[in-house]
C-alpha positions in Angstrom: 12.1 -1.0 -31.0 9.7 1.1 -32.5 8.2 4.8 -31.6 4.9 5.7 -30.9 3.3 8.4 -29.2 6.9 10.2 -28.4 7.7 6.8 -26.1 9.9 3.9 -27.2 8.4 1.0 -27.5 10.3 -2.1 -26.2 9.2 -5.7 -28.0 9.4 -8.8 -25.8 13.3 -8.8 -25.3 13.7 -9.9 -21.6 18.0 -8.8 -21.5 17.0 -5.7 -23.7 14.1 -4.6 -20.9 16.6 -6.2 -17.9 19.5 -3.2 -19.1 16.8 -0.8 -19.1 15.4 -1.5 -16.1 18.9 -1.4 -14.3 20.2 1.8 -15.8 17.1 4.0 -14.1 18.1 2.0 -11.1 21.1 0.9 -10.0 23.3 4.5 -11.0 24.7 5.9 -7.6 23.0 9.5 -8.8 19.6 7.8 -9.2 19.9 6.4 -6.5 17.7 3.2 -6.0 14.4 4.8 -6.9 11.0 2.9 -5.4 8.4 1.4 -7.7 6.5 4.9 -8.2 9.6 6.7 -8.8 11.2 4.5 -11.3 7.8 4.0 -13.1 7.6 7.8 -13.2 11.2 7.9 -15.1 10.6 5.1 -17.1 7.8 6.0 -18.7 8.8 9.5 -19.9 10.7 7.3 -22.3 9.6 3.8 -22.7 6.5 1.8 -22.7 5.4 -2.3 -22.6 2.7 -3.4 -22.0 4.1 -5.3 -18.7 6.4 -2.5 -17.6 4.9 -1.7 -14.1 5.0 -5.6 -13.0 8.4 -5.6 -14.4 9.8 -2.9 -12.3 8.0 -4.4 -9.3 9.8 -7.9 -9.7 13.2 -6.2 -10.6 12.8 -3.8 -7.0 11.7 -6.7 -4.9 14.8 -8.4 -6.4 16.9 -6.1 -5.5 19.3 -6.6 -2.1 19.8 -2.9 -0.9 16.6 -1.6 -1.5 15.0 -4.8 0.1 17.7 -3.8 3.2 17.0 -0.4 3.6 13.0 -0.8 2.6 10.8 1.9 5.1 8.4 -0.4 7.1 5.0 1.7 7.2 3.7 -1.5 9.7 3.0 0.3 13.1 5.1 -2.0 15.5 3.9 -4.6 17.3 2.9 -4.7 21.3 4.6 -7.7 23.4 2.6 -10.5 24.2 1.4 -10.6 27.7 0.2 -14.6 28.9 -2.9 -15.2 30.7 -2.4 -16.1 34.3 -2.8 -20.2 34.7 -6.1 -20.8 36.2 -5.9 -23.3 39.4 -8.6 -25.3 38.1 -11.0 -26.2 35.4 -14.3 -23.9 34.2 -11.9 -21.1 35.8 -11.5 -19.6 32.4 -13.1 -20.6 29.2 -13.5 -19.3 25.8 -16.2 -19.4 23.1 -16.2 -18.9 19.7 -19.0 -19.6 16.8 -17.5 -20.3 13.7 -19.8 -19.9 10.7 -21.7 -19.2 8.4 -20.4 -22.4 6.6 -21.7 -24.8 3.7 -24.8 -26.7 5.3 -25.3 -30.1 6.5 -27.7 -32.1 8.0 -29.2 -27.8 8.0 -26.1 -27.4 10.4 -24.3 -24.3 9.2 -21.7 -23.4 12.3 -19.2 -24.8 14.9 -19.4 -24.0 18.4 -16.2 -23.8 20.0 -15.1 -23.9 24.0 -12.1 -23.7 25.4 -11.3 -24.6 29.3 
């Protein structure tokens, strides 16, 4: 370890930075901090050069915080099926695909559905 600029430095030592990691995490008083948290904490102390993807992997690792993880996704809205059509060219669909790489100076796909 050495010191510089009132931060420990931490060499490459995977079980040294794994101990760190799980002591500003896993205490019952911290409290199973998120990635901006713990990086916050972390880095009044320590510094390496790979710290903030390090705390990411140890957080996505982690089973509680993966269980109790806030999804910010706005929920989805059932699926409602079109109505069978009684017969063909009752319903279609078109789509144009493109632009894609030339050839033969063709650059899209035109697709219909019945």
């Amino acid at each position: 370890m050495a010191y510089m600029e009132g931060k420990i430095y931490m060499p490459n030592n995977k079980k040294l930075r794994e101990e760190i990691l799980k002591e500003h995490h896993d205490p019952v008083d911290i409290g199973h901090p998120g990635q901006h948290r713990m990086l916050e904490l972390l880095k009044r102390t320590y510094w390496w050069p790979e710290l903030k993807e390090d705390i990411k992997k140890y957080i996505q690792g982690c089973l509680k915080c993966q269980q109790n993880k806030v999804q910010h996704q706005r929920k989805v809205d059932e699926l409602h099926p079109l109505e069978i059509p009684k017969g063909p060219w009752q319903e279609i669909s078109i789509d144009i695909i493109g632009p894609l790489p030339s050839s033969n100076r063709i650059d899209a796909i035109l697709v219909i559905v019945d």
